[in-house]
N, C-alpha and C positions, 0 to 999 in steps of 0.2 A: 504493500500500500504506500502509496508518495504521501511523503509528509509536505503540509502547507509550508511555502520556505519563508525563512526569515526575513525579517528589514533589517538594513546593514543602517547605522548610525547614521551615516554619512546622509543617506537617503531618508532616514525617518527626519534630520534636522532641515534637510531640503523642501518635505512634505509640510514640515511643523511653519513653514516661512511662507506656504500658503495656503496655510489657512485647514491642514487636511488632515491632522491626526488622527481626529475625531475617525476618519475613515481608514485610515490605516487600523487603528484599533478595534473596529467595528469588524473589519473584514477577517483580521487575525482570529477572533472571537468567532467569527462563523467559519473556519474553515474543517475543523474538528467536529462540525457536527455533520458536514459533508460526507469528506472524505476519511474520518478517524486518522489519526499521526502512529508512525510508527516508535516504538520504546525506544527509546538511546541503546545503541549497544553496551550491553554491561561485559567489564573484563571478567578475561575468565578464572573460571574459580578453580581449585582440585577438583579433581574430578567424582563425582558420588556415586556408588552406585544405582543402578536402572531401578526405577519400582517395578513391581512384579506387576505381569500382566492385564490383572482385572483392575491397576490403578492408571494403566494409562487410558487418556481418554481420546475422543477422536477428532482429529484435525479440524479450525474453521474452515470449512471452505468457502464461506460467502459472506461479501462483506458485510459490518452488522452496523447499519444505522441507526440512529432514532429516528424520531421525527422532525422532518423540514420543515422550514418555515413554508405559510402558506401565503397568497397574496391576500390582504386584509380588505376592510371598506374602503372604499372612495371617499374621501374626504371633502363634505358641502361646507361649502361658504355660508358663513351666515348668513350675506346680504342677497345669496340665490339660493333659495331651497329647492330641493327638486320635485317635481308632480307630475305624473303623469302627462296630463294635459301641454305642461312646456316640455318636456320632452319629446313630444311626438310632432311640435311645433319645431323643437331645435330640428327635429330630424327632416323634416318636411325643406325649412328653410336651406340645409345641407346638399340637400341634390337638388337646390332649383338654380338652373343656370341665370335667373332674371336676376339675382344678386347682384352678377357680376356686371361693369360699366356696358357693355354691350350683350349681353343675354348669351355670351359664347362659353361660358366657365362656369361651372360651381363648385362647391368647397371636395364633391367628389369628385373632380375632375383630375386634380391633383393626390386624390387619396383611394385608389380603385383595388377593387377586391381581387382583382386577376394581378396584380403585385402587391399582394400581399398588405394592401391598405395603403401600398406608399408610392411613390412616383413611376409611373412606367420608363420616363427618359434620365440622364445621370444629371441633366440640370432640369429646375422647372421650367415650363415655360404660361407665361400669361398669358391674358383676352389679348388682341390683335398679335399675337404670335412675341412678345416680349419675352428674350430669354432672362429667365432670374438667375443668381448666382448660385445657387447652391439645390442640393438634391430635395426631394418631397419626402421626409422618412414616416415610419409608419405611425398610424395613433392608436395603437392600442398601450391598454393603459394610463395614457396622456395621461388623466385625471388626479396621477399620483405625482406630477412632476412638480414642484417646485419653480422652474425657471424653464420658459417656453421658447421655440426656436431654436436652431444647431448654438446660436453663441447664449442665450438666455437671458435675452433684451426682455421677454415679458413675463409678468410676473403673477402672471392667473390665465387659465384660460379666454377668461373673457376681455382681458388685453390683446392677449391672440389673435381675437377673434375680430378685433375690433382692426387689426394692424395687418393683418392678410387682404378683411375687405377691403378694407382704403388705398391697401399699397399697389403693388405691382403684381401680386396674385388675385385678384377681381379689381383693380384697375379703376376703382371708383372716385377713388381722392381722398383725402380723412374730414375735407370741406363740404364734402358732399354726401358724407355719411347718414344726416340726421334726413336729408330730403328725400333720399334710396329708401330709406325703411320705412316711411309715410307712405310713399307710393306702394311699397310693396304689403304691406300692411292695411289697405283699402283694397287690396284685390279681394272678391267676392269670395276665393277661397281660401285668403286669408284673414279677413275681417270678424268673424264669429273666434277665431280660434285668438287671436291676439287679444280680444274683448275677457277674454275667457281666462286667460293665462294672467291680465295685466287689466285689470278691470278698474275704470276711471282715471285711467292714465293716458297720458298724451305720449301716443308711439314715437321712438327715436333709435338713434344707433346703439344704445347700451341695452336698450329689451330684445330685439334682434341678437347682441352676442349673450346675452345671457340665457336666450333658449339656445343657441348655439354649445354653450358651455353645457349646458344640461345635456344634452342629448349625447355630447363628447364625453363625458364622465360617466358613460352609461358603458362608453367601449371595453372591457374591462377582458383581457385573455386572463383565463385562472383553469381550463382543462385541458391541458396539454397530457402529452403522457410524461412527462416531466412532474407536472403536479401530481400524476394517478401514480408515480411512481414514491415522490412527495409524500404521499398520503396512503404508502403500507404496500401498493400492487408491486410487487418487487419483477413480476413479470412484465410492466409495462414500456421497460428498456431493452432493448438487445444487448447483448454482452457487447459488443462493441461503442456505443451509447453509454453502459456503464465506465469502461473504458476510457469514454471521453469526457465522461463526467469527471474522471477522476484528475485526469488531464489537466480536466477544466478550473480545478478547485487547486491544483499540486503544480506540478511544473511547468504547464502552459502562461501557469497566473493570471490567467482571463478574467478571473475572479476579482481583481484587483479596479478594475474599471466597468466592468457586469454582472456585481453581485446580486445575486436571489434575494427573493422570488419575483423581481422583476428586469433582472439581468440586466441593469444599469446603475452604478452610482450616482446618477444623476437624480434618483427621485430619493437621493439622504440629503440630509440636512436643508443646504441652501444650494443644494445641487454641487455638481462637478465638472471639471472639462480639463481635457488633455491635449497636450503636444503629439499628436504621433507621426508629422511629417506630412500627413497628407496634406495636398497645393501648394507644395514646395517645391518640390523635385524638377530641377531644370528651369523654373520660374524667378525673375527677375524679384530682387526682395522689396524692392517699391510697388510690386503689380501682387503680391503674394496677399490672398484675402488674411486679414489679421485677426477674422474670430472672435471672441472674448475680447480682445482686448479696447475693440471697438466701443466695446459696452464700460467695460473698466478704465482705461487708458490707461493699465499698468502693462508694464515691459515684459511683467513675468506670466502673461496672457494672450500673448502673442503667436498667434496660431493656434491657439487650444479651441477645440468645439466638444460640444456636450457628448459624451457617450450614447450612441443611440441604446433602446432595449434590443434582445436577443429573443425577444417572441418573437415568432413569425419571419426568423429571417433569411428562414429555407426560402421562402414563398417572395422576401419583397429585394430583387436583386432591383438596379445595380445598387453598390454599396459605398457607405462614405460619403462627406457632405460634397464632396464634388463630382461623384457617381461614378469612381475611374477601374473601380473593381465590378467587372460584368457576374463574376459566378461566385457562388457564394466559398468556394474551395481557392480559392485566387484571393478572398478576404480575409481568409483562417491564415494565409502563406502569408500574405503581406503583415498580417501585426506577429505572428509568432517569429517571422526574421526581425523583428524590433522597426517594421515603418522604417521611412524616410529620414537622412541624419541631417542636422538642423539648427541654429544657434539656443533654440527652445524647446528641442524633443525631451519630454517628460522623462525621468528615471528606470518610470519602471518599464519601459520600450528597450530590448534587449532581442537577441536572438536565441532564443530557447533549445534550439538545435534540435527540434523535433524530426521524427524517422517519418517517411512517408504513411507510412501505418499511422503514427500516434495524429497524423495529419486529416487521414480517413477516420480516424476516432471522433476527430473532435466536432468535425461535420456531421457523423452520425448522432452524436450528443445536438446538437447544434437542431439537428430536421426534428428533435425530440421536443423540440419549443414550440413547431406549429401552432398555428391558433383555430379551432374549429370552427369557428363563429363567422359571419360575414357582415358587412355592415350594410347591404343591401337590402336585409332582413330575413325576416321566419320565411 
């Protein structure tokens, strides 16, 4: 069994300068309930004699878990409670292309169930064919995140919600927000349902993302065979899935930037983001997107973006905020050789020297996250 490996000093005092012990200690704490560590080898002793036959007993042969964490509620906002009623309002609002400045987009346009909820192209593209900069990743889960978008400029969904319509992904304007959601808000098949959710209220762009958010927080992947295996089916992995679990939690260190049970450190604390080189490589360091650091303007944020989740990410290729990995086995290769090298690649990016095997392992763990759900509906 791989033991969770250590933090070297050097690298916890690096971690601690931003801001990220908290998760380094978090992660150390979960990895033993993963993967169990093995005993320090003890020196040897004289030798004793054998007990006698009927005291030996018989080898473990399968690793012995407890129980995993599981993914917990969705966490409401006070100032949006969720009901029925706006949720099926947020949901409605989601696949309607009228949202967008010219009725050619909606919020599924960018988020579709044949990629795995997340962008079919490696960058997005807008209403009149505007390319955006970065890839469409998937939303399931969303609702647990902390800090919204690859660098984590927003800080609720319904900031999100509000900063997608307006921007360059529905192409509305953020000035033209409050007159979009009046208008669309009087359509006959919206009219009863907005009176309904929002009763004596004068419609605007904040009731719009707040059923938006409702309906997003509803996304929630939690039955994977990952979770059935989670939760006691010890047959719900393949031996090579377990394999790559173990990988996943031990020498791979994947764990370290996609900790369970939502396989990202991005929905701890106040969230997370790392260096790992990607938009770097061969890129001119004036033209290199800077990520986080856009949002912070600190130096030591510089090309870091938020770790996506690992649900569903058999299903939502290409990978990376700037979509440069087409298959999802080309994505496992590129962080377990330690990414792109870089004046701000993160610490823990190394090359783990994984055998082509432990590489199919992890991929096999990896299709073990699917998400059964679709957001299409029942």
């Amino acid at each position: 069994m791989t033991s969770f490996p250590k933090v070297s000093n050097g690298a916890r005092r690096l971690l601690v300068r931003r801001g990220s012990l908290a998760l380094v200690s978090t992660l150390v704490a979960l990895a033993p309930i993963f993967v169990g560590c093995k005993k320090p080898e003890e020196k040897k002793a004289e030798p004793t004699p054998e007990p006698a036959p009927t005291a030996v007993k018989a080898p473990v042969t399968e690793t012995q878990l407890p129980p995993l964490p599981k993914v917990p509620e969705v966490p409401i906002p006070e100032d949006n409670p969720q009901s029925e009623a706006k949720i099926a309002l947020g949901k409605k609002l989601f696949f309607d292309k009228r949202l967008s400045v010219d009725g050619s987009m909606s919020c599924y346009s960018c988020h579709l169930d044949e990629n795995g909820n997340g962008g079919a192209t490696p960058r997005a593209v807008g209403p009149k064919n505007v390319q955006l900069p970065r890839h469409s990743p998937t939303l399931w889960n969303v609702g647990f995140l902390p800090a919204l978008y690859w660098d984590g400029r927003a800080a609720s969904l319904e900031a999100q919600a509000l900063g997608a319509w307006g921007g360059a992904n529905m192409g509305v304007g953020a000035d033209n927000l409050d007159k979009k959601a009046q208008e669309i808000a009087k359509l006959p098949e919206y009219k009863a349902a907005f009176a309904e959710v929002f009763p004596g209220e004068k419609i605007g762009k904040d009731h719009v993302a707040k059923a938006l958010a409702s309906y997003e927080r509803t996304l929630v992947c939690n039955d994977t065979a990952f979770d059935k295996f989670a939760a006691g089916d010890k047959s719900a992995l393949s031996d090579s899935a377990r394999a790559g679990l173990e990988l996943f939690m031990g020498k791979a260190m994947c764990v370290a930037c996609h900790a369970p049970p939502h396989f990202t450190t991005a929905a701890m604390g106040a969230g997370a983001f790392f260096n790992t080189g990607v938009g770097t490589k061969d890129v001119p360091e004036d033209q290199v997107d800077i990520g986080r650091m856009k949002v912070t303007e600190r130096d030591a944020d510089w090309a870091a973006f938020k770790p996506p989740t690992l649900r569903n990410v058999s299903r939502s290729a290409p990978y990376f905020h700037d979509g440069h990995a087409a298959t999802l086995r080309e994505a496992v290769m590129f962080m377990a050789s330690g990414g792109y090298d870089n004046k701000n690649k993160s610490p823990l990016l190394s090359d783990k020297k994984l055998t082509d095997t432990e590489i199919d392992q992890l991929v096999s763990f990896l299709e073990a996250l699917e998400c059964p759900g679709r957001l299409s509906g029942d």
